[in-house]
C-alpha positions as CSV (number, residue, x, y, z in Angstrom):
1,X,0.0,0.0,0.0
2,X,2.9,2.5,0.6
3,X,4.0,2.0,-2.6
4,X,3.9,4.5,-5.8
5,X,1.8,3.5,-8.4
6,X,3.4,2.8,-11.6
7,X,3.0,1.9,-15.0
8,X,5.0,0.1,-17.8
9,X,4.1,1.7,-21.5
10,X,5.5,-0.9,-24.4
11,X,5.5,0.5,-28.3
12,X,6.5,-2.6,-30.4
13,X,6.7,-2.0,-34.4
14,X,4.5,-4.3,-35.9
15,X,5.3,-3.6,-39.2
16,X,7.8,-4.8,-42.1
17,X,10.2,-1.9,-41.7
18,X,12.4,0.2,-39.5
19,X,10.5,2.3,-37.8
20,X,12.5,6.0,-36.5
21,X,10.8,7.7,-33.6
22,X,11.6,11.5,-32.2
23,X,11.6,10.8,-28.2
24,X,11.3,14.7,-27.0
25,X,13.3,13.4,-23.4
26,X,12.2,10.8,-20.8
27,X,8.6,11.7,-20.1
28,X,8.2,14.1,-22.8
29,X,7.2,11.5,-25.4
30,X,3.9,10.4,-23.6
31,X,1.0,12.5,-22.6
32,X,-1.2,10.7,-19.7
33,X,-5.1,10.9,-18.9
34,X,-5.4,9.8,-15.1
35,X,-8.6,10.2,-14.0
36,X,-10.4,9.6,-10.6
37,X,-13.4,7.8,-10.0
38,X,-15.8,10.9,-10.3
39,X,-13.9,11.3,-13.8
40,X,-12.4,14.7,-13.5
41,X,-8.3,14.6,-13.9
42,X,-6.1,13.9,-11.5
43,X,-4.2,16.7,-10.0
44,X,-0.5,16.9,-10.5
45,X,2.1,16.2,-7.4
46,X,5.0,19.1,-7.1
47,X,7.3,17.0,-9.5
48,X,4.5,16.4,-12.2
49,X,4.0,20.1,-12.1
50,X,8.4,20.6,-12.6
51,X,7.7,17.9,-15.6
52,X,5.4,20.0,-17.2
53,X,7.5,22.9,-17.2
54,X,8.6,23.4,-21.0
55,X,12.0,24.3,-20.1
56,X,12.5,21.2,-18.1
57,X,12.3,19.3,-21.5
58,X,15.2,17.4,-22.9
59,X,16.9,17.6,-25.9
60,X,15.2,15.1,-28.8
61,X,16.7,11.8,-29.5
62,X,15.7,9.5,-32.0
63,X,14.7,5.6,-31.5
64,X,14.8,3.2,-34.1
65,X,12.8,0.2,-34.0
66,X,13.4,-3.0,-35.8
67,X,10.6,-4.8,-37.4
68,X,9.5,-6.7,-34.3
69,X,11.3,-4.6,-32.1
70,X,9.6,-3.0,-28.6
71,X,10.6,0.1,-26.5
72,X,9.6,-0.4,-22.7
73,X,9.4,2.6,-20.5
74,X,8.5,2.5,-16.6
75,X,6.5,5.4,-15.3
76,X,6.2,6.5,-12.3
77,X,2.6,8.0,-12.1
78,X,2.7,8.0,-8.3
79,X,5.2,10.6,-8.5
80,X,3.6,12.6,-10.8
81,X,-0.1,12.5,-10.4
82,X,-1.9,12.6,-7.0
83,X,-3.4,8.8,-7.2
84,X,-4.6,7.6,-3.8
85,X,-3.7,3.6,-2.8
86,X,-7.1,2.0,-2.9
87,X,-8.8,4.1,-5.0
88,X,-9.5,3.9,-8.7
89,X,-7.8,5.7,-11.0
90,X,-8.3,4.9,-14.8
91,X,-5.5,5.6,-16.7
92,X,-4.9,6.2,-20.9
93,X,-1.2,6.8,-22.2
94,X,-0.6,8.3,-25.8
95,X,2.2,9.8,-28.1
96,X,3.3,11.4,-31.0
97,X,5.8,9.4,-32.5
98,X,5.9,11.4,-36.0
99,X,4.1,14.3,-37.5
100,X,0.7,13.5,-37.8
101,X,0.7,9.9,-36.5
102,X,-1.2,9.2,-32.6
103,X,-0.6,6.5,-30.6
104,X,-3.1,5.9,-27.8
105,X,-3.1,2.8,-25.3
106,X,-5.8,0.7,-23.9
107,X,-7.3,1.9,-20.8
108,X,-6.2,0.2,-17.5
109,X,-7.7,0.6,-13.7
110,X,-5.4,1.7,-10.9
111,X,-6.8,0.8,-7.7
């Protein structure tokens, strides 16, 4: 119970080709939708608000996935968004991985 919530967010590339990605720093890449069980957004912790900051963002770096190929990356929503232990928080994750492309996950439960 005293621990942070976390999530793991996987992009494979399902396709034939290499696939190049712009990763705008750690965080940067992905945009989250945590919501509490009324449905209105969860509030961001100190650090979440410092992550927001534009000039906290990193410098680019490009990815290249292999055909096949995945990119894990472990997130630490506890530290950035308010979530309470016991409570449900539903949570979406999504990217821009190129100009005009969206990526959007699947919609998990914390609780």
């Amino acid at each position: 119970p005293a621990a942070l919530a976390s999530v793991s967010v996987v992009i494979r590339n399902v396709g034939q080709e290499p696939r190049t990605l712009i990763v705008p720093g750690w965080l940067g890449f992905y945009q989250f939708d945590v919501r509490m069980p009324d449905g209105s957004p969860a509030p961001l912790t100190p650090f979440g608000r410092a992550l927001a900051k534009p000039e906290n963002r990193k410098e680019p770096s490009s990815v290249t996935l292999a055909p096949g190929a995945l990119n894990e990356t472990e997130v630490p929503l506890g530290s950035i968004f308010r979530v309470r232990p016991g409570t449900r928080h539903a949570v979406k994750a999504s990217s821009e991985p190129a100009a005009g492309v969206t990526l959007q996950s699947n919609e998990i439960v914390l609780s």
